[in-house]
C-alpha positions in Angstrom: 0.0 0.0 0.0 1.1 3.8 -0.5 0.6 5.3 3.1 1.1 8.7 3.7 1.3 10.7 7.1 0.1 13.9 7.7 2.8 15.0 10.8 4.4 17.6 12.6 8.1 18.5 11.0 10.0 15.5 11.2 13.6 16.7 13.3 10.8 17.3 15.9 9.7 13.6 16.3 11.2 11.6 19.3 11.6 8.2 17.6 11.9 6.7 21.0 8.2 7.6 22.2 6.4 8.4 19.2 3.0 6.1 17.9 3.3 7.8 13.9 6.9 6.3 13.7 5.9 3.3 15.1 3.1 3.1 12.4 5.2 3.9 9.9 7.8 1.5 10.7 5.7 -1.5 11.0 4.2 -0.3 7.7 7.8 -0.1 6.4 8.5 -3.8 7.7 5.4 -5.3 5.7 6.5 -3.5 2.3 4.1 -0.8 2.1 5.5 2.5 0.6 5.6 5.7 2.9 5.4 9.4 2.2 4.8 12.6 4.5 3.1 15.9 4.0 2.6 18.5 6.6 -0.3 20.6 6.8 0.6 23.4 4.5 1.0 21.2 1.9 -2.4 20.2 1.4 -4.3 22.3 -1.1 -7.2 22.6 -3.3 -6.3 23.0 -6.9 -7.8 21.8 -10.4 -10.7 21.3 -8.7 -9.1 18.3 -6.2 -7.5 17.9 -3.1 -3.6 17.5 -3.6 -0.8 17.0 -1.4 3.1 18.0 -1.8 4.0 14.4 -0.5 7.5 13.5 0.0 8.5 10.0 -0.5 9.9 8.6 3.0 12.7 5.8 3.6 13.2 5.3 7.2 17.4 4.4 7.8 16.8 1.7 11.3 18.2 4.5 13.4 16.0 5.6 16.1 16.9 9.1 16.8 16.0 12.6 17.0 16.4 14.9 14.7 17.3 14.1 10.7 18.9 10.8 11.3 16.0 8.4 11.3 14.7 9.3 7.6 15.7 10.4 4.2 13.0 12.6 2.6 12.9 12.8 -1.2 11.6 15.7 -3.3 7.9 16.6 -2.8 5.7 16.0 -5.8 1.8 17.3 -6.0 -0.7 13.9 -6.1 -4.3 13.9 -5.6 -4.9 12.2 -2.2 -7.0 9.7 -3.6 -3.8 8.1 -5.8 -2.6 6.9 -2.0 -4.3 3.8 -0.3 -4.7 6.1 2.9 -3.7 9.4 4.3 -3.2 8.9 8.0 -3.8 12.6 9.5 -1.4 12.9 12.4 -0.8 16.4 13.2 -1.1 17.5 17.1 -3.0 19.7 18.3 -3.7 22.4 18.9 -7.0 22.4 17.4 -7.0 25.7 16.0 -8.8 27.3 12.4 -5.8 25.6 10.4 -6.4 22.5 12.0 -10.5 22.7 11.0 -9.3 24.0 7.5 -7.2 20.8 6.5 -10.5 18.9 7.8 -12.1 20.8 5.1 -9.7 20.0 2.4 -9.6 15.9 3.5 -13.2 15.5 3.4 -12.9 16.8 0.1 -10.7 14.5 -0.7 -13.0 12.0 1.1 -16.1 12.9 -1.6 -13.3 12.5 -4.9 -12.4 8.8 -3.1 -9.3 9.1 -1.0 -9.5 7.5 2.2 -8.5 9.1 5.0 -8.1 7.9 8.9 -9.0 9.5 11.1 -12.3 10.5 9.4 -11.8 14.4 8.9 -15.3 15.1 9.7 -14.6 12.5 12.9 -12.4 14.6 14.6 -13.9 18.2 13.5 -17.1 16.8 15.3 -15.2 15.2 18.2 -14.0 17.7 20.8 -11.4 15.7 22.9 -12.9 17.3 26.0 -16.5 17.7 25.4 -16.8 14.6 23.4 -17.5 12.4 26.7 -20.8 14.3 26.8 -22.3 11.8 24.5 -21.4 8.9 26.7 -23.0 10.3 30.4 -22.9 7.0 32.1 -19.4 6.7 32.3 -18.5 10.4 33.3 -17.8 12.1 36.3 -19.9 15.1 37.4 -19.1 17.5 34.8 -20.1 20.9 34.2 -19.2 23.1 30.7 -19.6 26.7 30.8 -18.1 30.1 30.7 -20.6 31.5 33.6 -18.5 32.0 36.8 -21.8 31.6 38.8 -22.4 28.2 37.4 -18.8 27.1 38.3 -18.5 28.2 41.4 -22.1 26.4 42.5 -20.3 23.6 40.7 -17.3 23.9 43.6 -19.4 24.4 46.2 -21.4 21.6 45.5 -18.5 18.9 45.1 -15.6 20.9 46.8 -12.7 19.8 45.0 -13.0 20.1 41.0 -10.5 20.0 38.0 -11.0 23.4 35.6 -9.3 22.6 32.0 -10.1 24.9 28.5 -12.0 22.4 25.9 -9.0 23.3 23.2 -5.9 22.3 25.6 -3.5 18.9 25.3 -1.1 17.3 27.7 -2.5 19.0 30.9 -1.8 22.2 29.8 -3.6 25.4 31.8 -5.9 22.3 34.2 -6.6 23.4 37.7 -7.2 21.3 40.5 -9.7 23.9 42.9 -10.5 23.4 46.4 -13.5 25.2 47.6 -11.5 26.8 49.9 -8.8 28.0 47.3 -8.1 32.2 47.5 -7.1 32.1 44.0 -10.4 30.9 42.5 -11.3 34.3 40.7 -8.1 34.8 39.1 -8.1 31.2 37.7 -11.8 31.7 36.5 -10.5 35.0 34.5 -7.6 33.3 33.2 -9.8 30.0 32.3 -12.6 31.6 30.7 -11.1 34.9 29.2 -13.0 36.8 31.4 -16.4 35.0 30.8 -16.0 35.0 27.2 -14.3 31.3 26.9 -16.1 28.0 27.7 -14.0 25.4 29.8 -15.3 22.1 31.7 -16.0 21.7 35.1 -14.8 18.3 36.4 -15.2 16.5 40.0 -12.1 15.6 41.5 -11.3 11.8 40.8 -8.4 10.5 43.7 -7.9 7.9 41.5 -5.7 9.9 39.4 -2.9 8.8 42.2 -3.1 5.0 40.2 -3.1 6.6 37.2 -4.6 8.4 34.0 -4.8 5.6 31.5 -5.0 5.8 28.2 -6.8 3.0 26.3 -6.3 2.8 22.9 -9.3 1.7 20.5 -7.8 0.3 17.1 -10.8 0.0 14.7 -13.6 0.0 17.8 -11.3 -2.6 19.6 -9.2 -2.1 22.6 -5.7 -2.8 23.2 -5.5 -5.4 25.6 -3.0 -3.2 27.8 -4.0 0.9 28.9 -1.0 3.0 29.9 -1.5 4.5 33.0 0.5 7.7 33.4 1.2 8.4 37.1 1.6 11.9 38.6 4.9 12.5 39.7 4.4 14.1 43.4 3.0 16.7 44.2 1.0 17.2 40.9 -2.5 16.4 40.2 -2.1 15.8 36.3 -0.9 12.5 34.9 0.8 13.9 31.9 3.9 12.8 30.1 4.6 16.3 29.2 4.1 17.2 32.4 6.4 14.7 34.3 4.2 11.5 34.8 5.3 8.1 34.8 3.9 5.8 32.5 3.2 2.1 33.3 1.5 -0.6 31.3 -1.5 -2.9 32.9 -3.8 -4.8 31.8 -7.5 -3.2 31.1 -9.8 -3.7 34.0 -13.3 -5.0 33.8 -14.8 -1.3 34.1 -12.0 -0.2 31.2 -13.3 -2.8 29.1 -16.9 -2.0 30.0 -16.2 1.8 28.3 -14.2 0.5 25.7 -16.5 -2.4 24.3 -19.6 0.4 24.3 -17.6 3.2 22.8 -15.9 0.8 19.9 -18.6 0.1 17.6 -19.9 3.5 18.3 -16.8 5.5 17.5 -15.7 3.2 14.3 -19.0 3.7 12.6 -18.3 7.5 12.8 -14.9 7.0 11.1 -12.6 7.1 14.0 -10.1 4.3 13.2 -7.7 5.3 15.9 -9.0 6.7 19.1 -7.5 7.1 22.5 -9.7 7.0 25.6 -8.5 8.4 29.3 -10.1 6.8 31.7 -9.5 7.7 35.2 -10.1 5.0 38.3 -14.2 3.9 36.6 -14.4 7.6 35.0 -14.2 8.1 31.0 -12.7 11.8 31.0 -11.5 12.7 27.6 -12.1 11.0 24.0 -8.5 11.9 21.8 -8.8 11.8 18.3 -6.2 14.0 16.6 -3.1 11.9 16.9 -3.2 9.9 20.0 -0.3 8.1 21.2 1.4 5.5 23.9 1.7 2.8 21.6 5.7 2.8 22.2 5.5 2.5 26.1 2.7 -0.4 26.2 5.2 -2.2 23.6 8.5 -1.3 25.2 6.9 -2.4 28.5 4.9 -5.6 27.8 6.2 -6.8 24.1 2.1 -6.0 22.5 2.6 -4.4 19.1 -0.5 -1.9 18.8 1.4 -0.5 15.9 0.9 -3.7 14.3 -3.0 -4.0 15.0 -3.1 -0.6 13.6 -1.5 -1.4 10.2 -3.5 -4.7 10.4 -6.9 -2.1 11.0 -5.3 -0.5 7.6 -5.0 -3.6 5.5 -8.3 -4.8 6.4 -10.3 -1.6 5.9 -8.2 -0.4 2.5 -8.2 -4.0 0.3 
């Protein structure tokens, strides 16, 4: 097959942790041929969808920087000439982000095949998302009224603030009813009432962990990775200093992920990462979500390899 990968520049991957390159190299290992575009080389021109794609060759270093790849010279083709374009840019979700949405499902309607479904991920917030699913959520409140929130503390007493556009724990509070900063984190949070953010409660399970469960084609990996505050923080983050270790899914993870998976596969989300915290679904990533290194490195399961299996299956 002729893959190609929507991603960030490439001297900024970290080979060593990074889910796309371990696609791409398990792709590489089964024969199929790689190329790479990056956002600003999608455009709409002769009345299609094209991409300046860049034949890739990965070199068996595992590196950062320009040592695990030799790019060649980028050459327009309509995206439907390629058996898939994986879209693998992180966030954040801004308009460019919701433009190259616009310019794939284009593609889409002229017969390329695209993963994750554009329209997918323009209509899945990774935040908000988990609205849809209210049995498995936490008390959770999304709003920019400062009244609203601040019943929402005094009513649970110790609640997580986060803005609906952030990733890797970026800008989350942990509030206390008690807290003396509470205005000044509202104003920051919500732009002055003019930016909505969720309201969560406070789940003490985040001490065991913020797993992230990875749905490959509406099935789970049989092993989350649950990322461990380091101490002293609330947030589970890699990017932030957590630790992440591999376990088996529980009954309850299995419970979300077995109900989500058919759900979110029919909507065209191939590749979907679910946090779960202790029994509590709190965010549903579907931009580029990752861990597949770590739960490999840690207990030997290739979910790069049920990816490009997902691939082969759904593009033959």
């Amino acid at each position: 097959m002729r893959l190609s990968f929507i991603l960030d520049r490439l001297d900024s991957i970290k080979t060593y942790k990074d889910s796309s390159f371990a696609m791409m190299r398990e792709a590489a290992a089964r024969g199929h041929k790689l190329f790479v575009m990056h956002q600003e080389d999608l455009a709409w021109k002769g009345g299609m969808t094209v991409g300046f794609a860049r034949p890739l060759k990965l070199t068996g270093v595992e590196s950062d920087g320009h040592e695990w790849y030799r790019a060649e010279e980028a050459k327009e083709t309509p995206l439907q000439e390629f058996d898939a374009v994986l879209m693998r840019k992180d966030p954040p979700f801004d308009m460019e982000y919701v433009y190259s949405t616009y310019l794939l499902e284009l593609a889409e309607s002229q017969g390329a095949r695209v993963f994750n479904s554009p329209r997918g991920i323009r209509d899945h917030n990774e935040k908000l998302a988990i609205a849809s699913f209210p049995q498995f959520i936490a008390p959770t409140l999304v709003t920019r009224q400062e009244r609203l929130i601040r019943d929402f503390l005094a009513e649970h007493r110790d609640i997580v603030l986060k803005p609906l556009d952030g990733m890797g724990g970026a800008s989350v509070f942990r509030v206390h009813s008690a807290d003396h900063n509470i205005s000044v984190i509202l104003e920051t949070l919500t732009h002055y009432g003019t930016r909505t953010i969720m309201a969560q409660r406070y789940i003490s399970e985040i001490a065991q962990g913020d797993k992230r469960i990875l749905l490959i084609d509406g099935e789970p990996v049989p092993y989350s990775l649950a990322r461990i505050p380091k101490a002293g923080e609330s947030r589970g983050n890699l990017t932030v200093g957590g630790t992440g270790i591999a376990q088996p899914l529980s009954d309850r993870d299995r419970e979300i992920a077995s109900s989500l998976g058919p759900i979110l596969r029919e909507q065209g989300l191939l590749l979907v990462g679910l946090d779960v915290i202790g029994d509590y679904l709190t965010e549903i990533n579907v931009t580029s979500p990752t861990c597949m290194r770590e739960i490999a490195d840690q207990v030997g399961f290739n979910a790069a390899g049920m990816m490009i299996d997902a691939l082969e299956r759904v593009c033959n």
